[in-house]
N, C-alpha and C positions, 0 to 999 in steps of 0.2 A: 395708786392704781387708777382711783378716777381722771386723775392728769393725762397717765396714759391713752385712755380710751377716749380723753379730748383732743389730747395731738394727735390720734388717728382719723378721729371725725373731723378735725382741720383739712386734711387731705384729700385736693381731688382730682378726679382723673380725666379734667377738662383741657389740662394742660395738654395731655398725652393722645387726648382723643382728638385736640384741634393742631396737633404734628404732622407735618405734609406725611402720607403713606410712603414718601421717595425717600426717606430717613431711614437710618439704620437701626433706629428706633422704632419709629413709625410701624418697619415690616415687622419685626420680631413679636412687638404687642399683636399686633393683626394674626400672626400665624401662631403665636403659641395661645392667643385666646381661642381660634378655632382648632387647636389642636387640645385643647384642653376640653371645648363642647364636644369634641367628636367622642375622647376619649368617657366623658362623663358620661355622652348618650350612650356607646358600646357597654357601658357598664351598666347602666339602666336595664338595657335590652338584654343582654347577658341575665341579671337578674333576675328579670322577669321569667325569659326563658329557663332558666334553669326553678326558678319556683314550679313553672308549668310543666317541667319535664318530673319533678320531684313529686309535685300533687299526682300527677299523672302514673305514677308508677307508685306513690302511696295508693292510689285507687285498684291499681292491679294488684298488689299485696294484698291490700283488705281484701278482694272478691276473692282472690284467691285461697286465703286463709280461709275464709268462712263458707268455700267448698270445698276445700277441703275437710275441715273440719264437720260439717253437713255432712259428707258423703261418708267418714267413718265413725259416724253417730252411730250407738246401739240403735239397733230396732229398724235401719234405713231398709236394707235388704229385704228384712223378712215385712217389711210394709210394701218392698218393690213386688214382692213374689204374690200378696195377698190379694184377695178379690175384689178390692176396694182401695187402691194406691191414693186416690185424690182425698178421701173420707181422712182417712190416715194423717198423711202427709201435709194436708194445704194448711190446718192450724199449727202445726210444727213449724214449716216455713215462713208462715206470718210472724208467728212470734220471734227464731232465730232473727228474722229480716230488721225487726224493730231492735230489736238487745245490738245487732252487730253493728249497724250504722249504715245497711248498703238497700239501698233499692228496689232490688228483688234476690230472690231465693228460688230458682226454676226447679221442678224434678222432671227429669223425663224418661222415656224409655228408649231403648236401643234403634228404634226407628225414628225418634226421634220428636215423638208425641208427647205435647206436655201433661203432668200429672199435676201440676202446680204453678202458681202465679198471683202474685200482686190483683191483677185484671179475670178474677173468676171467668169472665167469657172466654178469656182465652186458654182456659184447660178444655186438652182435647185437641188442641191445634197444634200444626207441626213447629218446631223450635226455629228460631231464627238466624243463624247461625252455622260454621263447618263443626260437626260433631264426628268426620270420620279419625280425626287425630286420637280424640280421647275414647273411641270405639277399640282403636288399636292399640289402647291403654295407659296413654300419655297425655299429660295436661296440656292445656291449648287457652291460652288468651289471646281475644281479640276484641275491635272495634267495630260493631255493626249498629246499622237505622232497625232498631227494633220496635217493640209496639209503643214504650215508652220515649222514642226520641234516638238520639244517637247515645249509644250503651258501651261503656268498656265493662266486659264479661269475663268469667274464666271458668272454662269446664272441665269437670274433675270425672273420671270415670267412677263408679260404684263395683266393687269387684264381692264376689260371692267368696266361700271357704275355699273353693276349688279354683279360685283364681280368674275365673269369669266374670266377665263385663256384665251387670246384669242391667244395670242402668246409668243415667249422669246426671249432675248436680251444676249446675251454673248457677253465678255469683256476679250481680256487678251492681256497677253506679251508672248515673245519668251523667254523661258530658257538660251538659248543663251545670250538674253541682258542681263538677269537677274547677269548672271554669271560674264559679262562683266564689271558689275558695280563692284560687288565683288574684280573684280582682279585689278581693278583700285584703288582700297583701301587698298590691301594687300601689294605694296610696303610701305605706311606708315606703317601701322602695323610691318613689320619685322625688318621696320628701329630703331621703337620704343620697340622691341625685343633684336636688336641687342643691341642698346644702353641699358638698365636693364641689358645686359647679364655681358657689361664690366664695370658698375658701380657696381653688384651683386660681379664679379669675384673679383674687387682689394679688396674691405669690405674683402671678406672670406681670401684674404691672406693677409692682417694685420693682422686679428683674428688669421691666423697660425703662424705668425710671431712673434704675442706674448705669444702664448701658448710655444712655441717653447721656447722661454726665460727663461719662466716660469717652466720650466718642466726642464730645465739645471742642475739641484742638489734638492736632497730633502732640502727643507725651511722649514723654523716652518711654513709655512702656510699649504706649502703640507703635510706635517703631520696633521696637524689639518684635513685638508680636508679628510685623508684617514682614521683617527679615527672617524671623521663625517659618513664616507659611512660602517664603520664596526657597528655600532651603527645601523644605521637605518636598515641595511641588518637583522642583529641580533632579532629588533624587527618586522620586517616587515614579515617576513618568515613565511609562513603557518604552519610551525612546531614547539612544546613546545621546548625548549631547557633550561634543567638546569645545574649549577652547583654546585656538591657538594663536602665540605672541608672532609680531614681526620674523623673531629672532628664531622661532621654528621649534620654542620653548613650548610645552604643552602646559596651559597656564589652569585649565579646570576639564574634568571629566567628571562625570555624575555615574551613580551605583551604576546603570544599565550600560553604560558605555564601557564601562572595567570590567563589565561582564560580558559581554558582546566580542571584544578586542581579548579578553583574558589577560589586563593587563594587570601591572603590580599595586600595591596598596601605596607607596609610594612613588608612581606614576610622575602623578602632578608635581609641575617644578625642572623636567627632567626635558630633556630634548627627542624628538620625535623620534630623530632616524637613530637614536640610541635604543630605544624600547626596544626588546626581540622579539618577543612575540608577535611583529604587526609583519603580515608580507610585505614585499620590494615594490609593489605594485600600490598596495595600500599610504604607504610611506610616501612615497613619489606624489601620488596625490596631496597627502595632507600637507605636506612643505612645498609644494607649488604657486596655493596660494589662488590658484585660478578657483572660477566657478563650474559646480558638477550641478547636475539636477537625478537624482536616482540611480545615479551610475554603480553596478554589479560590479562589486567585492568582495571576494570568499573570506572568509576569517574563520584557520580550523576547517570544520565541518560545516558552517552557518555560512547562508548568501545574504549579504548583506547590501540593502541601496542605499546609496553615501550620497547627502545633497551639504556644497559647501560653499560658504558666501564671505567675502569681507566684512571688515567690522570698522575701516575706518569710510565709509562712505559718507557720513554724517559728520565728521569732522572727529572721530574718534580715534584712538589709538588702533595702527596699524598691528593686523592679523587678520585672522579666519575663526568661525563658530563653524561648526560640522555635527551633523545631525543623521545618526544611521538608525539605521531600523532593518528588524528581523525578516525576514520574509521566506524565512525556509518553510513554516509552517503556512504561506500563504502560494507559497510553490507547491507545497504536497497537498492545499485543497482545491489549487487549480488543477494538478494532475485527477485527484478525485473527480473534481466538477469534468475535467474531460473524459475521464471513462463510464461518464454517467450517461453524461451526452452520447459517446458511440454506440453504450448499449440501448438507449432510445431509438437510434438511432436504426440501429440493427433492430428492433423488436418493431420499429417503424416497416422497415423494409419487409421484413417476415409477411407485414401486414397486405401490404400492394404485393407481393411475391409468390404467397402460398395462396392457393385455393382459387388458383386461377382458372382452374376447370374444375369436371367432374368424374375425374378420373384418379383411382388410387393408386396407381402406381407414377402418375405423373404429379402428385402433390407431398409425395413420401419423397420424392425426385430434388423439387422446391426446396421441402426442409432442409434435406441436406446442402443442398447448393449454397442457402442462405448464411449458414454456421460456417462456412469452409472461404476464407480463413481467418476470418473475423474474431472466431471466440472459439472454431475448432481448428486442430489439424488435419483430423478426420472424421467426418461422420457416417454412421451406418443406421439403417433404418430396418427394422424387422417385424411384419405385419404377420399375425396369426392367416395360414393359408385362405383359413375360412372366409376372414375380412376380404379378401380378393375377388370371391367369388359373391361378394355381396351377402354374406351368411352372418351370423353370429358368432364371435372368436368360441376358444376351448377356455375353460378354467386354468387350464397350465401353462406354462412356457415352452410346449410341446407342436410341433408342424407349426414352424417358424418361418416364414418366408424370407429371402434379406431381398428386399426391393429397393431400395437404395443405396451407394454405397460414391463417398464424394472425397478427394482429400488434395493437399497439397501435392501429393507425387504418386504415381499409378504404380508404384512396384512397390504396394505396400501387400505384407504379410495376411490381413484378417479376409475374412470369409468373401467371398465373391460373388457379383448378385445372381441372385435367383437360386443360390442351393438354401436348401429344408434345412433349419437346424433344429435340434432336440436339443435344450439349453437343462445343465443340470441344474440339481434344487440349490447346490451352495452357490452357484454364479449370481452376480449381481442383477443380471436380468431377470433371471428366474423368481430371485425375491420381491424384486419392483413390482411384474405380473404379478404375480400372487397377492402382494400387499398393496399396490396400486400408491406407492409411496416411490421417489426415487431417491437413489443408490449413488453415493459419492465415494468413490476411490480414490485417494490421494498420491498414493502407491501400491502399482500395480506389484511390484515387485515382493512384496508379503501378504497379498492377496489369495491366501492357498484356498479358496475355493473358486475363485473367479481358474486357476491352476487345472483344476480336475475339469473342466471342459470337454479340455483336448491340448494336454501336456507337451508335446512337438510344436504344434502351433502357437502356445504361448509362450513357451522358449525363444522361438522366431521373433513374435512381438517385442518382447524383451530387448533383444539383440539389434530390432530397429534400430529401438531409441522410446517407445511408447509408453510413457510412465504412468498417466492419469487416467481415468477415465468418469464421466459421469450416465448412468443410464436411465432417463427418464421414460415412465407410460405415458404411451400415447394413450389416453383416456375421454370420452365421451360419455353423456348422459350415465355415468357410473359404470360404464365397460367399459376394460381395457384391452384396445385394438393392439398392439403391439410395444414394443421398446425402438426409443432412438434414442442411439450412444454416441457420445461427445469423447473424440479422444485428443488425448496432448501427449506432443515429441519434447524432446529433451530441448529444443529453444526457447520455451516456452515452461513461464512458471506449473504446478499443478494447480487443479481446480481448486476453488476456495467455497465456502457453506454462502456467499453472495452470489457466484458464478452457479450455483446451484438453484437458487431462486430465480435467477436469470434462464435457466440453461429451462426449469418448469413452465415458465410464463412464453418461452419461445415453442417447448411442444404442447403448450395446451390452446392457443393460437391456431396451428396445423391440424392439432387433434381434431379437433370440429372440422375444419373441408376433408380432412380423411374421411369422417362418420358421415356425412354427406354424401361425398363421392360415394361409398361402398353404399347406404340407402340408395343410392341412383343406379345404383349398378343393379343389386336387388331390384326395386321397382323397371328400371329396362330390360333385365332378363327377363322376369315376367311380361311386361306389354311384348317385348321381342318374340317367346315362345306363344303367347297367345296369338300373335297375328302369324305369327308360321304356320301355326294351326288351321286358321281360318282361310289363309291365300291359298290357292293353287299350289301345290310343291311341283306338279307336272301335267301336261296337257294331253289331253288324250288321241289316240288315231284319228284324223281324219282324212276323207279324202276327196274334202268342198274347202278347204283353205288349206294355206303355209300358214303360221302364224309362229309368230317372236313378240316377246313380252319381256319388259323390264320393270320393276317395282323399287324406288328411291326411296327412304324416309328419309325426315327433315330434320335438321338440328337436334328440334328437341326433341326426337326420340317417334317414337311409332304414331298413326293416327288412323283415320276414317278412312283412306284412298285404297279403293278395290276393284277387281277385272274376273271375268269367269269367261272358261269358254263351256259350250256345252250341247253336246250332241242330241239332236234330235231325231223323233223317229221319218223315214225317208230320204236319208242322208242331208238332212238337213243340220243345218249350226246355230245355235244363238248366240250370240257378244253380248255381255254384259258389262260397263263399267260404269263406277260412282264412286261418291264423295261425301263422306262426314265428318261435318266443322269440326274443328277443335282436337285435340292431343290425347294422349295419355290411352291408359287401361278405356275410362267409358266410352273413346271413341274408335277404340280399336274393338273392345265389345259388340257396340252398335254395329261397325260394319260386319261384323261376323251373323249378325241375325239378320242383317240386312239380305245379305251374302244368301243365307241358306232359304231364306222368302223365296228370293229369285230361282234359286234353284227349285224348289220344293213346287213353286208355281208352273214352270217350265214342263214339270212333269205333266202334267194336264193339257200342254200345247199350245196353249194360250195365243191369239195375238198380242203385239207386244202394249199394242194401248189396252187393254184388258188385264195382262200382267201387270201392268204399272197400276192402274188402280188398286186392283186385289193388294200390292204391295202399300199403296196409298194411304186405303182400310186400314192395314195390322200398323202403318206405322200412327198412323191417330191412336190406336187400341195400348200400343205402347206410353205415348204419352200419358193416356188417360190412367193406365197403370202404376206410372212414375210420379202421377203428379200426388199424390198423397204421403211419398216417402220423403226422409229428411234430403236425400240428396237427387232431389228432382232435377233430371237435366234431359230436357226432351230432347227430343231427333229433332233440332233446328237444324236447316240447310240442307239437308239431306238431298241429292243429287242422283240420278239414275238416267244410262241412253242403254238402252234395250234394242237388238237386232237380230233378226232370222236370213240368213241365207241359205236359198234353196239351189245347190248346184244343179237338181235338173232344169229351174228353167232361169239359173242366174237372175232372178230377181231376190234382193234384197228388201225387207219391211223395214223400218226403225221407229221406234217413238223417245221422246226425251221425257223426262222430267225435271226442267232447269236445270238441265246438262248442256255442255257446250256443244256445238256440231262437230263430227267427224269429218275427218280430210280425206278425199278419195285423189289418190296416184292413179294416174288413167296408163295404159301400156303404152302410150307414146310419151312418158314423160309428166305430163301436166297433172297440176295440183289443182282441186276445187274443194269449195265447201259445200253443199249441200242447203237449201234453204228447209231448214228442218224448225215445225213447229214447234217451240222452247213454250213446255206445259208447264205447270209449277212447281216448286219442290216439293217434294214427297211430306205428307202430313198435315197438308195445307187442308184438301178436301176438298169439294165444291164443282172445281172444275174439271172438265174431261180433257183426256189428255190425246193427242192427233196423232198418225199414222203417214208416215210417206212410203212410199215403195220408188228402188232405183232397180233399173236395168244394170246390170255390171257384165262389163264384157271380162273376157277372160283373162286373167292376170294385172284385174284391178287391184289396187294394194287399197284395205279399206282400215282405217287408222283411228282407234277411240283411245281419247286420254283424260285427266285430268287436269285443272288447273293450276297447279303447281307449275305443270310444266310452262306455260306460255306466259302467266300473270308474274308481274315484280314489283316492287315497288320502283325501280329505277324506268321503268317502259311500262305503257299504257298496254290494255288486251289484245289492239288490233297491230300495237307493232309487234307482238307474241304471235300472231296467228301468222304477221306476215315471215318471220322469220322461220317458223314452222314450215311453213309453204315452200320457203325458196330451201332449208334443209329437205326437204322430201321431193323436191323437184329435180327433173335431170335424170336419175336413177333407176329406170323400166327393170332392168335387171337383176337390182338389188335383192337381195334377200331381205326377209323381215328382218329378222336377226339384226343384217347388217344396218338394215335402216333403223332399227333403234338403235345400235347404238352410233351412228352416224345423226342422230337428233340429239340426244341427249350430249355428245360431246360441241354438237354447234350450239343449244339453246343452252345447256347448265354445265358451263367447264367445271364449275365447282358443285361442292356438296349443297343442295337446292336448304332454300326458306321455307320451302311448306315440301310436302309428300309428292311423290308425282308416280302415276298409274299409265303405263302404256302400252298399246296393245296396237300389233301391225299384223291383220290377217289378207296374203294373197288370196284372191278367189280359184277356184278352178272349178270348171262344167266336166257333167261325165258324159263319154261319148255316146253319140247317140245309137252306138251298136251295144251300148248295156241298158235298154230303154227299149219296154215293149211297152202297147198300149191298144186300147178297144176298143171301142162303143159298144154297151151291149143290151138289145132291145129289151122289154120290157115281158118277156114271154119267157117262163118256163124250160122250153124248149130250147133256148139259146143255152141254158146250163151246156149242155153237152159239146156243143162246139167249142166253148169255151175253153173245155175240158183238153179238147184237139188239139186246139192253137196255145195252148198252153203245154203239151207235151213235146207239139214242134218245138218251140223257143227253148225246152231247156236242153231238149238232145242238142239243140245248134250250141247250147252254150257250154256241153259238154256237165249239163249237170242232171242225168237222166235220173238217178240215185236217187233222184230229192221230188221226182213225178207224182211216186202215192200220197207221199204227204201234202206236198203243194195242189193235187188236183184235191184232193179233201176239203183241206182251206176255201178255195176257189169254191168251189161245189157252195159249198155252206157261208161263204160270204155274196156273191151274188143271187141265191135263195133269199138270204135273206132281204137283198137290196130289192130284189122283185117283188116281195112278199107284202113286205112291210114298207118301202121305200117308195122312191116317187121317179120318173126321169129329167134328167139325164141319166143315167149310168155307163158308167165308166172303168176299166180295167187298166192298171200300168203294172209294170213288173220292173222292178230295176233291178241289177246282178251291179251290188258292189261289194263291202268286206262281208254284208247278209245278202243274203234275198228277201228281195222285200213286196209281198203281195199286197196293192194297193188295192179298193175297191171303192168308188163315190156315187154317192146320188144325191138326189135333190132332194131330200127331207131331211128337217135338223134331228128328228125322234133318235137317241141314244138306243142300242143295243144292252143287256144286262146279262154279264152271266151267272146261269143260276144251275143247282143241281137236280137235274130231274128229278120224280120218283121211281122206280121199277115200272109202273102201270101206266105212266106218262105216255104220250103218243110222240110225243114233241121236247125240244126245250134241253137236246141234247145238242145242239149245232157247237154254239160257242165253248161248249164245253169240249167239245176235239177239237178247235183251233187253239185255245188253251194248251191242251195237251201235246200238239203235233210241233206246235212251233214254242219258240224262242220267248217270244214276247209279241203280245198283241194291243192293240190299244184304238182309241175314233178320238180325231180332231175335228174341229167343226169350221168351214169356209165359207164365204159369204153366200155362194150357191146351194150349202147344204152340210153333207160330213162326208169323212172319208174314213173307213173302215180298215185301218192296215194291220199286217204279221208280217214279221219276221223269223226265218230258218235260217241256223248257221252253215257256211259252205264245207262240201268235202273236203279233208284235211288235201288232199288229193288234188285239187282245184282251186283252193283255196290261193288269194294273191298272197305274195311276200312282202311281211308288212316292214314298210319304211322304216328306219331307225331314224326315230325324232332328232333334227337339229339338239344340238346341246344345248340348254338353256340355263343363264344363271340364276341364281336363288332370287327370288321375286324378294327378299329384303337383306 
């Protein structure tokens, strides 16, 4: 024995350690010594780990026994129930804690408060811990950073007679100890590591020591061995390999190649164009003799590429080696790989294709176009009615719209677009909707509830040729807007559970520009119906202009661009139009309060640099309003040209607020612009805003617009203004009408970039035989003549009728202008659709009317021109005021009123 153990200590492994690594020796010692440390260290590690998973779950057994067993101690309960649980329980706990081997010993109550602990301060404090598992009366281990450290615990519910939770019991170790046992185990382990490593290491270099021997010169063994491994390689190899002699003898074939060809077991030996199984075509090649490189030959069912080369090139015996190989399964995954591609392909296109606008009937259009006939024969698309009108669909598959419908041939059978359908509950659609899942039909033809539809018309289907179909929800933000059905003809396999996943991914793509479009449709009905609100729907009588008006929006949808006309008292007119930045609901809002200021200020009489302030004010008062809310967006830009035309004496006032100037058509033709001072935009404050007055002769066309109209991004403002000019030039006789739309078709052939507001009012005077007037001295006494020459002028005008009341009026409005007032005074009477008694002097002092008392001597005047007439009201003139009323004419007398030009819808 000791001999032995000295010819082992003879031996050493410096021979094998100083072997070039390039040895066949060399590698084997190198890779099976590192496969022997890997396999030693995974075993290590292995050990360890499972020591630490064993401790680990020894520690949860223990905590867990000895809560258990705690918790169904006599006396726990009725210590839980008593008025003293800690007094009780905390030396019970200490001492269990110590007997059992663990840590702590917690008791607590259902809220979760401790009653007990290791750490006395912490009784009283809430537990550390999830205790709702063992509340609901199931045991619960876990690992928590508790007060002592990191704690594997387990908590046991405590249950009363009646089966009630009354308190819990946790039980654990410190991770610390846990670990401590671990590492107390692990020097055995490494030792038992170490030891395998150097009984593993000598084994592997014996074995290299004898390879090494072995490998020293080829042996008849190693020859064997390496015609052994040319052999197996030979038949083993996924590839046919044959060989063939001069003589057209088939000298070797390998397993793949007898397999491939289905030839006989006895093959080899035999002559080519003998074999039967090989086609005429096959044969022909292999006895030729020439060279192929991957040349397609069927064998059977299998395509096969045949590559074949000489064998006496090198001075060897004449024949051929031929080498085939399978490729049918590399034909059916280039077919795969291409119908992958097409359908990316298509799912590509869908992408650029659908959601081209924001409209839902032309993106339900899209989908089907895209499917047809790519991956459908036919497609139908069918949107809940509601979705169309920008609404929220129905629950059901009921008031069904079919808004799309695309196919390879127009004399197909199915539903035609734009009819309702009511889809029953067993149809495919109807379940999709509902379950918001889609619906694959393989065959339609046993389909008996896709049948109860509408049994004629599926018959017809039938009879096309329409065998498949798939119906997917169109679905958004978890609504489903509608069903699009994917259908297939008989040239055409049926759908498959891939073409299904395909057929989802292609309408939930669509789905989203549908839910879009229909929100935009929503959101523009609204800005639409609010700004219809707000415009003009119609213009009222007058008979101090013609006027024609157009209103354009823009692209995107409604905005700020607004126009008023608006009657004043003394047949006067005011022209209103303006401009607020920006899109949507806030800007069509704004223009609508903008809109009704102007109005509302109007009433008062304002001139028009007076109304622009007033206006000015409320839009600062606006901002100052807005500016505190989350969505503050003040009246920036805000634009206003304000104008008074007075037909009696054809003068025109205007003032702008950073509005553009208005074009004046003169009646011979010519265009002009008015040098009008451009005040700020509205909001600004500070500065006053200026006034011009024009003379306007009669049949002046006086023209207020918007920028939209004349500003582009392709042309500067002044080639806008010029182009305007030469559209409105020429034309004395045009009607407004005509002349807008004679501007609008030369400056915006197309649908305009921004909003455009346009307004063309003819002037006209009235003649000077409906037009009385006075001076009336400053005396008492002139009352009465007044009285005179006021019952002349209405017998001349045939409106004697209207004498008591209008001399009343009169009476009590130059009393008062002599009374109270200052001279000039002044009398005019005009006869147009009213009568309209003027009265003016030279003091600005406003009149009040109030209600007398009985005892009153006075203070009844204004109160019967109130009563007598129509309406009364005092504007104020740089000279002073004017006192006017209005009476309506006898129906008798009365002119016949003009039926207004037709005008189209301002949007």
């Amino acid at each position: 024995m000791a001999n032995r153990f000295a010819g082992f200590g003879r031996f050493s492994l410096r021979p094998l350690v100083s072997k070039s690594p390039r040895s066949v020796a060399g590698q084997v010692l190198v890779l099976q010594v590192a496969l022997v440390v890997l396999l030693v260290a995974f075993g290590v590690l292995g050990l360890a780990l499972q020591s630490k998973r064993d401790t680990d779950a020894e520690a949860k057994r223990r905590s867990l026994a000895v809560a258990e067993t705690f918790a169904h101690s006599p006396g726990v309960v009725a210590a839980l129930e008593s008025p003293q649980p800690s007094k009780i329980l905390q030396p019970l706990t200490e001492a269990g804690r110590k007997a059992a081997g663990v840590d702590f010993i917690v008791v607590l109550n259902t809220k979760g408060i401790r009653y007990t602990h290791p750490l006395p301060r912490l009784i009283g404090k809430r537990f550390v811990g999830n205790i709702a598992p063992s509340l609901a009366g199931k045991i619960y281990t876990e690992s928590v950073n508790g007060p002592l450290g990191r704690e594997v615990q387990a908590t046991v519910p405590v249950k009363n007679d009646a089966n009630k939770v009354v308190g819990l019991v946790s039980a654990g170790m410190k991770v610390k100890n846990v670990s401590n046992q671990v590492a107390r185990q692990l020097p055995i382990i490494l030792g038992a590591g170490a030891g395998a490593l150097v009984v593993a290491t000598g084994g592997t270099a014996l074995v290299a020591r004898r390879l090494r021997r072995q490998t020293h010169s080829l042996a008849p063994a190693e020859m064997t061995r390496m015609y052994d491994h040319h052999d197996t390689v030979l038949h083993s190899v996924r590839e046919g390999v044959l060989i063939i002699g001069g003589d057209g003898r088939l000298l070797l074939a390998n397993d793949e190649a007898k397999r491939l060809l289905a030839l006989p077991s006895d093959a080899e030996g035999q002559f080519v164009s003998e074999l039967s199984s090989l086609d005429e075509e096959t044969v022909a090649l292999l006895v030729s003799g020439r060279e192929a490189t991957d040349e397609v030959h069927f064998a059977g069912e299998r395509l096969l590429a045949v590559n074949q080369r000489p064998t006496d090139r090198g001075g060897g015996p004449k024949g051929t080696v031929v080498t085939l190989r399978d490729s049918t399964e590399l034909q059916a995954v280039t077919g795969r790989a291409e119908t992958a591609r097409e359908r990316l392909k298509l799912l590509y296109d869908a992408g650029v294709r659908i959601g081209t606008t924001l409209d839902v009937l032309r993106t339900a259009d899209e989908l089907a176009r895209v499917a047809v006939p790519r991956f459908a024969d036919f497609v139908t698309v069918d949107l809940a009615d509601a979705v169309l009108r920008g609404e929220e669909p129905a629950l059901t598959a009921t008031g069904m719209r079919r808004t799309a419908v695309c196919g390879i041939r127009k004399d197909h059978p199915l539903y035609e677009k734009g009819r309702l359908i009511d889809f029953v509950p067993s149809t495919p659609q109807a379940r999709g909707y509902g379950t918001g899942h889609s619906e694959l039909v393989t065959d339609l033809s046993t389909a008996t509830g896709w049948h109860a539809q509408d049994p004629p018309r599926t018959r017809r289907i039938m009879d096309y040729g329409i065998h498949s179909l798939i119906a997917a929800p169109i679905q958004a933000r978890g609504v489903v807007l509608g069903m699009a059905n994917f259908w297939r003809c008989e040239q055409h396999e049926p759908f498959d559970e891939e073409e299904l996943s395909l057929a989802e991914e292609l309408v939930a793509r669509a789905a989203v520009s549908i839910d879009n479009a229909r929100r935009y449709t929503r959101e523009h009905a609204l800005a639409v119906t609010l700004q219809r609100s707000l415009l003009p729907r119609a213009l009222p009588e007058l008979s101090a202009l013609e006027v024609g008006y157009r209103y354009l929006p823009a692209q995107s949808g409604v905005s700020g661009d607004w126009f008023d006309v608006i009657p004043l008292p003394g047949s006067r007119v005011a022209l209103a139009v303006g401009d607020v930045v920006g899109h949507g609901l806030h800007a069509a809002a704004t223009m609508g309060r903008l809109r009704t200021a102007v109005h509302n200020f109007s009433t008062l009489d304002l001139p028009p640099d007076e109304l622009l302030s007033h206006v000015d004010d409320l839009v600062g008062l606006i901002d100052q309003d807005e500016a505190g809310t989350e969505s503050a967006v003040g009246v920036v830009g805000a634009t206003c040209l304000y104008a008074i035309y007075d037909p009696v004496t054809r003068r025109c006032v205007m003032a702008s607020a950073g509005h553009l100037a208005p074009a004046l058509v003169h009646p011979d033709g010519t265009v002009t612009f008015p040098d009008l001072p451009a005040g700020p935009p509205l909001g600004l404050g500070g500065m006053p805003f200026l006034t011009t007055e024009l003379e306007l002769a009669e049949g002046t066309q006086l023209v207020l617009y918007t920028d939209g109209l004349i500003e582009d991004r392709r042309r500067d403002l002044d080639v806008g203004m010029d182009l305007l000019g030469a559209a409105l030039a020429g034309h004395p006789d045009r009607t407004p009408e005509e002349s807008c739309g004679a501007v609008l078709e030369e400056l915006l052939p197309g649908r305009p970039k921004d909003d455009v507001a346009l307004l063309i009012a003819r002037t006209r005077g009235l003649p000077r035989d409906r037009i009385a007037d006075w001076d009336v001295p400053l005396d008492p006494a002139a009352v009465a003549g007044m009285r005179d020459a006021l019952s002349q002028k209405l017998a001349e005008w045939d409106l004697s009728e209207l004498g008591f009341g209008m001399e009343l009026v009169l009476s009590e409005l130059i009393t008062n202008a002599i009374r109270y007032g200052s001279e000039p005074i002044h009398v005019r009477l005009i006869r147009d659709r009213t009568l309209i008694c003027e009265v003016a002097d030279g003091s600005s002092t406003s009149p009040h009317l109030r209600y007398a008392a009985t005892m009153d001597e006075g203070g009844r005047g204004l109160f019967l021109v109130s009563q007598v007439t129509e309406r009364w009201g005092t504007r104020y003139t740089p000279q002073g005021k004017v006192i006017w009323a209005e009476q309506a004419l006898p129906a008798s007398v009365a002119e016949p009123v003009q039926e207004p030009a037709e005008q189209e819808d301002p949007i």
